[in-house]
Structures are given as structure tokens and as C-alpha cells.
C-alpha positions in Angstrom: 60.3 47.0 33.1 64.1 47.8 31.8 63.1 45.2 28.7 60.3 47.6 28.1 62.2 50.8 28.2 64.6 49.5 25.8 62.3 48.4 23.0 60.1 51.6 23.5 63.7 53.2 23.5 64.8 51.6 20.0 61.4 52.8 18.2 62.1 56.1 19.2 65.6 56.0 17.7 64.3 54.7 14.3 62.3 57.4 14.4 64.7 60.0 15.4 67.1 58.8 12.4 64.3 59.0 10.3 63.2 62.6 10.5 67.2 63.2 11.1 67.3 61.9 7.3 64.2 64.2 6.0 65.6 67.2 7.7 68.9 67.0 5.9 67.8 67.7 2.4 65.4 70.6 3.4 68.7 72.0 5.5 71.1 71.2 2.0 68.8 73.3 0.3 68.7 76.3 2.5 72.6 76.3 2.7 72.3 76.2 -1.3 70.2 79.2 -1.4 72.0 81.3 0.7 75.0 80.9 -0.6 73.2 81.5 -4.2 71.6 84.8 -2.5 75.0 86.2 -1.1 76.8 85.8 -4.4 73.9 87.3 -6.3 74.8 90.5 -3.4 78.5 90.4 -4.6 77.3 90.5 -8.1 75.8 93.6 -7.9 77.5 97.2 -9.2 77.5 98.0 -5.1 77.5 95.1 -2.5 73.6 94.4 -1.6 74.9 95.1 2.7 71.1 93.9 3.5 71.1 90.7 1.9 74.4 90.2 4.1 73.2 91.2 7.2 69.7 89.7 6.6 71.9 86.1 6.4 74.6 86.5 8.2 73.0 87.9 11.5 70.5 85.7 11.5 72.0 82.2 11.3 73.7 80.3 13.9 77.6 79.7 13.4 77.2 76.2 12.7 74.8 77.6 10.3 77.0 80.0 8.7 79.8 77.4 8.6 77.8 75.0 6.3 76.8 77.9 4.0 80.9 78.8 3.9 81.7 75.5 2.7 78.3 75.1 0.1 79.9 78.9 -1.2 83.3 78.2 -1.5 82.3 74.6 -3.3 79.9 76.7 -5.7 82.1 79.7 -6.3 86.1 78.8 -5.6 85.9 81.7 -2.8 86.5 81.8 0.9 83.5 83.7 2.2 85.3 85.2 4.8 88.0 86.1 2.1 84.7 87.6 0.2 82.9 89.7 3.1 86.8 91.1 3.4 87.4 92.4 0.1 84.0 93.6 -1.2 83.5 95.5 2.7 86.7 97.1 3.2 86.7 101.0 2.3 89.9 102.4 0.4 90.1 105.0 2.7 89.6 102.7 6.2 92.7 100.1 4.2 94.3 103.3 4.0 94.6 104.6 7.2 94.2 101.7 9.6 94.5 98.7 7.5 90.6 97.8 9.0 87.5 97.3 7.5 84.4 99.2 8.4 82.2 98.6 11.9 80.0 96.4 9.5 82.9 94.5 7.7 84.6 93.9 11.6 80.9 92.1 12.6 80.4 90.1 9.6 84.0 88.7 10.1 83.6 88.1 13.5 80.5 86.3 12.4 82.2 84.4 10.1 85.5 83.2 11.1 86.1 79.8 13.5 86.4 80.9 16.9 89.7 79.8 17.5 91.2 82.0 14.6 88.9 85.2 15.6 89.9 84.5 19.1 93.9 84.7 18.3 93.5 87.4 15.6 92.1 89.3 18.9 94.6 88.5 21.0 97.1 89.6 18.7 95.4 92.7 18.7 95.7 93.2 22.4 99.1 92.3 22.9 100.8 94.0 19.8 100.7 97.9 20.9 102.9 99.7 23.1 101.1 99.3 25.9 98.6 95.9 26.7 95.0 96.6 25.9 94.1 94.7 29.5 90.5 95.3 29.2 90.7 93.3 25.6 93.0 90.8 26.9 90.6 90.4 30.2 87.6 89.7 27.9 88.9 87.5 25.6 90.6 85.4 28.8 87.7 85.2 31.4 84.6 84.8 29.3 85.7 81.7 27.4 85.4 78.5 27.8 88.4 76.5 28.8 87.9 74.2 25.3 87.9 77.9 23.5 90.6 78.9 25.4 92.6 76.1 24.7 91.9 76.2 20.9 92.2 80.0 20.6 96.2 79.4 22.2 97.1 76.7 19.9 95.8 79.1 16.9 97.3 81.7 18.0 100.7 79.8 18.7 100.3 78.0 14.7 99.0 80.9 13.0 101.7 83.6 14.3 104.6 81.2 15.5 104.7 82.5 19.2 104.1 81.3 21.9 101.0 82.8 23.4 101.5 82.0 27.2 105.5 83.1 27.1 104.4 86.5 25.2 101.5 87.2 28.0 104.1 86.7 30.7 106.6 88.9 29.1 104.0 91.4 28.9 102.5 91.3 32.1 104.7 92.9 34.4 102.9 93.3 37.6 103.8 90.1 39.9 100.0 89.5 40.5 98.5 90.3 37.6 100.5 88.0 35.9 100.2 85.0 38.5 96.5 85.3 38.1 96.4 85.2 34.1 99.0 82.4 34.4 96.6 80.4 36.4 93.6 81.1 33.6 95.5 80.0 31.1 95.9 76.6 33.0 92.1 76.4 31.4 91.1 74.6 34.2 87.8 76.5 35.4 85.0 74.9 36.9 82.4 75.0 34.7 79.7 72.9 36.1 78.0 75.4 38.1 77.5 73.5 41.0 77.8 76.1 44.6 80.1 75.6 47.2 78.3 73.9 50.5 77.4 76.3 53.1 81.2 74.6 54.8 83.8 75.3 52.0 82.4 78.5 51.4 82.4 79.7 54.8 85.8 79.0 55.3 86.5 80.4 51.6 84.9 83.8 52.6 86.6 83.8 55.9 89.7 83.3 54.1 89.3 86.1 51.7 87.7 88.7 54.5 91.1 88.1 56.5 93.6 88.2 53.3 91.5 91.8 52.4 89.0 93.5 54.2 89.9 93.1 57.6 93.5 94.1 57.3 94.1 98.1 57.8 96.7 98.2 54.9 97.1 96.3 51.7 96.1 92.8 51.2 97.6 89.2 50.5 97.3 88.3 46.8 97.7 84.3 47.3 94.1 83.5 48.6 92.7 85.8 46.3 94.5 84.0 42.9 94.4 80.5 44.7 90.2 80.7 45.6 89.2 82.8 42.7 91.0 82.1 39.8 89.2 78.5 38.4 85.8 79.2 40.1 82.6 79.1 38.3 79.5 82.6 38.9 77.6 80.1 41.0 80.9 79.3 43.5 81.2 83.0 44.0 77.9 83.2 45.0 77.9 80.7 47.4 81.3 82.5 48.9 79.7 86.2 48.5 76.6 84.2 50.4 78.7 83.8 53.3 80.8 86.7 53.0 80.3 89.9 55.7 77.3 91.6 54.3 77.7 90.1 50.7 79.8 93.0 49.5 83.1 90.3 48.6 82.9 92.6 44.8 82.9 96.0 46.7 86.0 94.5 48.7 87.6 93.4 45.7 87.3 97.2 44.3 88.4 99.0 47.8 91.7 96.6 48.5 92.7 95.3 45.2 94.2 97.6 42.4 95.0 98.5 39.0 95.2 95.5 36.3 94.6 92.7 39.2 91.6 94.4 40.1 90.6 94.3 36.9 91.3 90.8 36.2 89.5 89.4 39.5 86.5 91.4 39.0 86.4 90.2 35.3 86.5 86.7 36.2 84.2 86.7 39.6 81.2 89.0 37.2 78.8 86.8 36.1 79.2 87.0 32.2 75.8 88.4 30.7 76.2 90.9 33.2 80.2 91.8 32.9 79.4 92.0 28.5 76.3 94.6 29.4 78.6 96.6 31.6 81.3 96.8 28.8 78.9 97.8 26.2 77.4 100.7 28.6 81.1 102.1 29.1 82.0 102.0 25.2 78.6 103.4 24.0 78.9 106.3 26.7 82.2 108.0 25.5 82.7 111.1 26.1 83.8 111.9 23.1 82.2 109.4 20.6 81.2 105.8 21.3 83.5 103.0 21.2 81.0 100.6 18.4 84.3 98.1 17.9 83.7 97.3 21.4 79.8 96.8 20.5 80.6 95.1 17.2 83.4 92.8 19.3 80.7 91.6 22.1 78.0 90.8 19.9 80.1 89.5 16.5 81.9 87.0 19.1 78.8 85.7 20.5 75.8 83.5 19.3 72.2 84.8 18.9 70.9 83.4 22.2 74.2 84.9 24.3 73.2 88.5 22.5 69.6 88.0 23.4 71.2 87.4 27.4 73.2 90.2 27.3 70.2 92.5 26.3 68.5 91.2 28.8 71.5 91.5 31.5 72.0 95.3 30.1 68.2 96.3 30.5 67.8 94.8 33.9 71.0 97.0 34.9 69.2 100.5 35.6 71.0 102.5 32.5 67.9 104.1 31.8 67.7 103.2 28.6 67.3 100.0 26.6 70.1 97.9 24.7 67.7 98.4 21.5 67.9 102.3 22.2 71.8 102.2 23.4 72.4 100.8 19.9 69.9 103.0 17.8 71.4 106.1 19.5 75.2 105.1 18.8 74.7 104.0 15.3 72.0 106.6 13.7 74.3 107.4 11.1 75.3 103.7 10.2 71.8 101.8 9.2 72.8 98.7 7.7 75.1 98.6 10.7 72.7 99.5 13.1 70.3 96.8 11.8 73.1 94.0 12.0 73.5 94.6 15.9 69.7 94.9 16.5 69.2 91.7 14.6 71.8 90.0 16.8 69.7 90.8 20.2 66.6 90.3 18.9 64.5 87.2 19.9 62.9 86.6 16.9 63.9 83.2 15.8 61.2 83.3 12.9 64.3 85.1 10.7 66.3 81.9 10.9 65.5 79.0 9.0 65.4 75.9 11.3 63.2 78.2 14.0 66.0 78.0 16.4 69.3 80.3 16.8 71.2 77.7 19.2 74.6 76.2 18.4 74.4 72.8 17.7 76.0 72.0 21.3 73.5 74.0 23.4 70.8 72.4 22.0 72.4 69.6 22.7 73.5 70.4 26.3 69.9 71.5 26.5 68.1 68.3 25.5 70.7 66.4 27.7 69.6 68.8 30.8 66.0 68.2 30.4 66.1 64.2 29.8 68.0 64.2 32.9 65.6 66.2 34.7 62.8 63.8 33.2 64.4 60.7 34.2 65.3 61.6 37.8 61.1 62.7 38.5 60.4 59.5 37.2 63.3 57.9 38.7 62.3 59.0 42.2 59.4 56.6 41.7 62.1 53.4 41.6 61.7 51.7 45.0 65.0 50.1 45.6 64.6 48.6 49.2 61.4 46.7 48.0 63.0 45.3 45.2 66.6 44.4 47.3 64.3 43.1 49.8 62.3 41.0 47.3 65.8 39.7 45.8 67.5 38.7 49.7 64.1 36.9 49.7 64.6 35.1 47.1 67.7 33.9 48.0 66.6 32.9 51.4 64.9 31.0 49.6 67.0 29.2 47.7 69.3 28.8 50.6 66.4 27.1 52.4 65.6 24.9 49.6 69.3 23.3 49.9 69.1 22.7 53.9 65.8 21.3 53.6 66.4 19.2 50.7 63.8 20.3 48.2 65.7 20.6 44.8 65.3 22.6 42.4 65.0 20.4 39.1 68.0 21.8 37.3 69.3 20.4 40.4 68.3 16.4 39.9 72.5 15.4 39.6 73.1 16.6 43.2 69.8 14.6 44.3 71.4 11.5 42.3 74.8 11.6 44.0 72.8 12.4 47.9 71.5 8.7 47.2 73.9 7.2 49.3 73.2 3.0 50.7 74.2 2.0 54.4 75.8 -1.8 54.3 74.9 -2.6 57.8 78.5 -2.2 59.3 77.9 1.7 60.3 79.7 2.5 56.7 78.6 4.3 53.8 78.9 2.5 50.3 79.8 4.7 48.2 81.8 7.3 50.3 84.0 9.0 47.8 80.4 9.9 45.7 79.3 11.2 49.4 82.0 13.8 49.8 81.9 14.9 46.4 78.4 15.8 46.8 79.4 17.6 50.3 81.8 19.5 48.4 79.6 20.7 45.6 76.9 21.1 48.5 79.4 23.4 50.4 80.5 25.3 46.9 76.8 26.0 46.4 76.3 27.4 49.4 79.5 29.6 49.6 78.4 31.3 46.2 74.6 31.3 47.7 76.4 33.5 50.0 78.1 35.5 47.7 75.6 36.3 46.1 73.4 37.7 48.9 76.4 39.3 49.7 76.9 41.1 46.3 73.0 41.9 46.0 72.7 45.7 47.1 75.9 46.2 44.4 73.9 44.2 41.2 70.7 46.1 42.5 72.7 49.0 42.2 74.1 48.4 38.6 70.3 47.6 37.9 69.0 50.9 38.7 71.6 52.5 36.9 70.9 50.5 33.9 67.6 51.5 34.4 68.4 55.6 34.7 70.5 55.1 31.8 67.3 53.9 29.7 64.8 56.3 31.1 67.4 59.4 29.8 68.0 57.7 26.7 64.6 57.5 25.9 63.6 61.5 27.1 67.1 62.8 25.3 66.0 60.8 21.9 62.5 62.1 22.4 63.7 65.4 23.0 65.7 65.2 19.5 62.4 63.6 17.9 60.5 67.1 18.8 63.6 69.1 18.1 64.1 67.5 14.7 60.1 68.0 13.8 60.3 71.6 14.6 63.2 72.1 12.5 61.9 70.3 9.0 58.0 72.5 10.0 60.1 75.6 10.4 62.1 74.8 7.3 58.9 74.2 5.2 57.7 77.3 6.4 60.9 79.5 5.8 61.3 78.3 2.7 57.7 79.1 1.4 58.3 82.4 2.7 61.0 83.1 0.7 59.6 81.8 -2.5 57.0 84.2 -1.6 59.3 87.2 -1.5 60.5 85.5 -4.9 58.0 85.4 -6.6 56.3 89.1 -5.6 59.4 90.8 -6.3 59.7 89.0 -9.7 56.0 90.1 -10.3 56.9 94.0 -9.5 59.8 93.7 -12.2 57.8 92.6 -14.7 55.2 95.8 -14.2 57.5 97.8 -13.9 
């Protein structure tokens, strides 16, 4: 069966490295015509904003980051450097030393995420007073790899030292124990509950250090429980938690910038970015868009497409779409950007997919493991353990009874003893080897009935291993013949637009 898998497993690989090697070319070329078509928007008397937005919002970073490099090969540029320059207003340089709403996106959408990250973080803490919120957002909605990059950027590209400056700047005792303990980047992140036990005695915990005292509360059980769990572990405490209202408790007993950072990291992350946008885009004054162009710049098209859906299922009473339209009438091309960010049209991006390479990765990985366990479930491990100890029962009762096996016609040889008559054996040193090699036999006889549920266990690992294997490399087969069909397609589109807009020119 497992010999089976693994051939059946090693087709499938050809095949996967095969349309791997057709889709390259067909993704080489797109990157080339980008690049070609964003230089061609430079070139003009006015920057062509559309033909930025129209590639820019509509690739994956991983996308973007190849067309970077294929641009700054062609044309000795940075793109990012590009975007900058030809975006930033003299008036906006000016004053603030910032770019336009539009500018801010495109870079967010362009630079690595470790670099955006610290620039952002920079921006937080260098002002008279800590923008918390900022700092909160940046802190508890990435992922400890993020985190851990965005700190060492921050600490090479500005020569501080993040953590030490945070600490300085923190000045309320439990604030700053909590964000110390985040900055640990030690979160769970497999989203895998509590059981019903631990987070019965977590919420009991909790109740008792908050709710169910008549004044104050005691920080420690708060930062120690809360600080590295996962959405799912919070819901498995809230579960258990008096009347599920753990958040509500949080608000009543906690306060100011610890509040704030607990109910940051204990909101489930779709939802907290929904919530943000709702406060920024309902100012009393004017709406807050950096905060818009922040959230969705920072985020990849699928995590955009979540936190549309998180805001509409909120009860604002109005779409994210219409939220959007409404705060940026005055700003198209700007408008557009955002609303190209939350759409879930994928058609606009070449490959037919907006994930990051890693999430489709992840996702693929996910579903093969899903596969292979259903099938898996099918493995009957007694019957075949039982069939094994039968086996060497078997064997065991071959050697008592004397029936050899024929590999084992020296031991018959040297059993051949002769009897001289006088109650002696002849050959008695012959005899005791053979007893010897008879007892050694049967010792690792033993052994190995002994060792036969661990073997059968290796076994049906080997054999989950191969069943995954071959889902995840099928998985990449369909993934990889979407993308070169999709590329095909996208590109014949845009020869299309080519060539019509070539043929308008030419009447006109």
C-alpha cells in the first residue's frame, strides 16, 4: 500500500515541477509588463494615478515585490523611491513633510513589512505624547515573526533600541508590563481552544481578580492569562466566563491605556480593524482616511476582503464600500485604491488569486491534512498489529517445534548432534553453541514482539506522511494550473485593451 502511495506520490511531483516550470515564464512576463506600464505612467507630463492604482492594488505583495525588483533592474530606480517623489505634493512636503492619502497607501503597499512596520512605530512613539492606539495596532495584530522583524528594523534602521524606548515611554506600571510581555513575541498562534478544565479555572481566575471584587482589580492574572493567547483561547475562557461578558468586564474594571491594550489583544482581529475604521471615518469634524489608508495599505487583499466583511456584519448601518465612498468623494483615484483593496474580485490580478504566497501555502497544507486524516481514519491498526503478533507467534512456534525456516538450514546442521552409547553427546561444544544461538533467537523473537505496536506505529506515520504528501502536491498541481489558465487569460485581456486603444489613436 505505502509502496503505492509513494510512486503515485513521485508522478505527481514531476508533474507539479513541471507546470511549476511553465508557470514561471508566463509570471516573468507579467512582472515585465507591469513594470513597463508603471514607467510608461511616470513618463507622462502628469503621473497616470490609475495605472498605479490599477497595479498596485490589485497584486499581492509578493507580487509587487517581484515587479520592484524587474523595475529597478529595467530602470536604475527604487519603485518605492519612484511612487515617493512623483506622489508627494509641494505643498503636503511643505507643511507636514507627508505625501498625499494616495502616496501614504501606495507606499504602504510597497515597502517590506518590517521597514513599514518600524517607520510606523517611529511614528507613534516620536510625538509628545504616545499615539497608544497606533502603537496598540501595530503590537497586537501582528504576527510574532512580523513582530520580531519589524523590532530588529526598527533597532538597525534608527539605531535604538525599540523595546528600551517603549519602556521609557510607557509610564503606567501595567501598561507597560503588558506591552513588555507582547514584545516577548511569544503568542499562541495555533488557534487551538482551551479544554472546558483550563479554561474554567482561567475564567474563575479572572472573574475573582475583576468582576467580583467591589473596588479595583489585580493586574497580574490579567497580563499573565491574557497576554500570549490566541481569539480562539479567549473564547473558550469567555465560554466559561459568568454570562460571557469577560470583554464588558475588561471595559467596567480595567482603565485607561491598559484597557486599551487588553481589549486590543483579546478582539478578534477582522473585527478590532472594522471597529477602528468605523471610529476614524465617523469624526466629528472630518474623517481620519490615514487611519483607513493605514489598515488597508498594511494588509493583503484577502485580510481587506475580511475586514469588509467583519465591518458589514457589525450593525453600522452602512456598508464598508459606502463608509469609504462617503469619506473619500472628493478624492477618486483615492477612493478607487481603497475600494479595490476590499473588493473580491480576483479576476483584476493576474495569477486569479490575491493570497500571499504563505497563505496559500498554509492553505494547501490545511486541506491535505484534512484529506489525509478522512482517509487515514480508514487505517485499521489493531488488525494489522494483530496480523504482525501473529506472525511472530508463528515464527516463535516454528523454532519450539523444530520446523525451520530454510534461511535457517545452519542451525538445522549444527542440531544434528550423535549419542556414542555412554549417555554423552559427541560433539558437545557444537551442541551449546547451537543452544546459544537458539536462546539469542528467541530473546530477539521476543524483542521484537515486544517492539511491534512502536514499528506499527512508525508505519502508520510513514503512511500519514505519504497520504499528505500526495494531497499537498496535488493541491499545488491544481493551484499551479489555475495560475498559468488565469495568466493566459489576463494577459489576452490586456493585449486586448492594447490593441483597441491603439486602434482609437489611430482614428482619431
Amino acid at each position: 500500500m505505502i509502496d503505492g502511495e509513494r510512486i503515485g506520490s513521485i508522478s505527481r511531483v514531476e508533474e507539479k515541477e513541471k507546470l511549476f516550470n511553465e508557470r514561471q515564464p508566463l509570471l516573468d512576463a507579467t512582472w515585465e509588463h507591469d513594470a513597463d506600464d508603471l514607467n510608461k505612467a511616470f513618463q507622462k507630463f502628469s503621473t497616470d494615478k490609475s495605472v498605479l492604482v490599477t497595479i498596485l492594488c490589485a497584486r499581492a505583495y509578493w507580487q509587487i515585490n517581484e515587479i520592484a525588483k524587474v523595475y529597478e533592474r529595467k530602470y536604475n530606480a527604487p519603485l518605492l523611491e519612484k511612487v515617493v517623489n512623483e506622489l508627494t505634493t509641494m505643498l503636503g512636503s511643505l507643511l507636514t513633510g507627508a505625501g498625499t492619502g494616495l502616496s501614504k497607501l501606495l507606499t504602504y503597499r510597497i515597502m517590506p513589512q518590517p521597514e513599514r512596520d518600524a517607520a510606523m512605530l517611529k511614528d507613534c512613539l516620536d510625538v509628545m505624547s504616545v499615539d497608544d492606539a497606533g502603537l496598540m495596532e501595530i503590537l497586537c495584530t501582528r504576527s510574532n515573526v512580523d513582530l520580531r522583524q519589524a523590532i530588529f528594523a526598527f533597532n538597525q534602521v534608527y539605531k535604538r533600541d525599540l523595546i528600551e524606548l517603549i519602556r521609557s515611554k510607557c509610564t503606567q506600571k501595567n501598561y507597560r508590563d503588558f506591552v513588555m510581555k507582547i514584545l516577548d513575541c511569544n503568542r499562541d498562534e495555533d488557534n487551538i481552544p482551551f479544554d472546558p478544565v483550563t479554561a474554567k479555572a482561567y475564567a474563575d481566575e479572572l472573574y475573582k481578580a475583576g468582576a467580583a471584587r467591589s473596588f479595583g482589580f489585580e493586574p497580574e492574572p490579567f497580563i499573565r492569562i491574557l497576554v500570549n493567547i490566541n481569539h480562539t483561547q479567549f473564547e473558550s475562557i469567555n465560554n466559561q466566563y459568568p454570562n460571557r461578558q469577560l470583554l464588558k468586564d475588561i471595559q467596567a474594571k480595567l482603565g485607561g491605556d491598559f484597557q486599551l491594550a487588553v481589549m486590543t489583544r483579546c478582539t478578534e482581529k477582522y473585527e478590532y480593524f472594522a471597529n477602528r475604521i468605523e471610529t476614524a471615518l465617523r469624526g466629528y469634524i472630518s474623517s481620519d482616511t490615514d487611519t483607513l489608508c493605514r489598515i488597508l495599505g498594511c494588509l493583503s487583499r484577502p485580510d481587506c476582503v475580511r475586514v469588509k466583511l467583519a465591518y458589514n456584519r457589525s450593525g453600522f448601518k452602512r456598508t464598508l464600500d459606502e463608509a469609504v465612498r462617503a469619506a473619500l468623494k472628493s478624492q477618486s483615484t483615492y477612493q478607487n485604491a481603497c475600494l479595490m483593496l476590499i473588493s473580491e474580485d480576483t479576476s483584476v490580478t493576474p495569477t486569479g488569486s490575491d493570497k500571499e504566497i504563505s497563505e496559500e501555502e498554509n492553505e494547501l497544507a490545511r486541506e491535505a491534512e484534512k484529506l489525509a486524516n478522512n482517509e487515514f481514519a480508514s487505517y485499521n491498526a489493531e488488525a494489522t498489529q494483530k496480523r504482525g503478533e501473529d506472525i511472530m507467534a508463528e515464527k516463535r512456534r516454528s523454532w519450539d517445534s523444530g520446523n525451520r525456516d530454510p534461511q535457517l538450514e545452519e542451525e538445522d546442521r549444527l542440531l544434528s548432534f550423535a549419542w556414542d552409547g555412554k549417555g554423552r553427546f559427541l560433539d558437545l561444544a557444537k551442541l551449546n553453541t547451537t543452544f546459544r544461538e537458539l536462546e539469542t533467537a528467541d530473546n530477539q523473537l521476543a524483542m521484537m514482539i515486544d517492539t511491534l505496536p512502536d514499528q506499527m506505529d512508525a508505519q502508520k506515520m510513514i503512511y500519514k506522511t505519504l497520504l499528505k504528501h500526495r494531497y499537498e502536491t496535488e493541491g499545488y498541481v491544481r493551484t499551479y494550473q489555475r495560475h498559468i489558465q488565469a495568466l493566459k487569460d489576463f494577459s489576452a485581456r490586456r493585449d486586448k485593451v492594447m490593441k483597441d486603444t491603439s486602434q482609437t489613436i489611430k482614428r482619431k
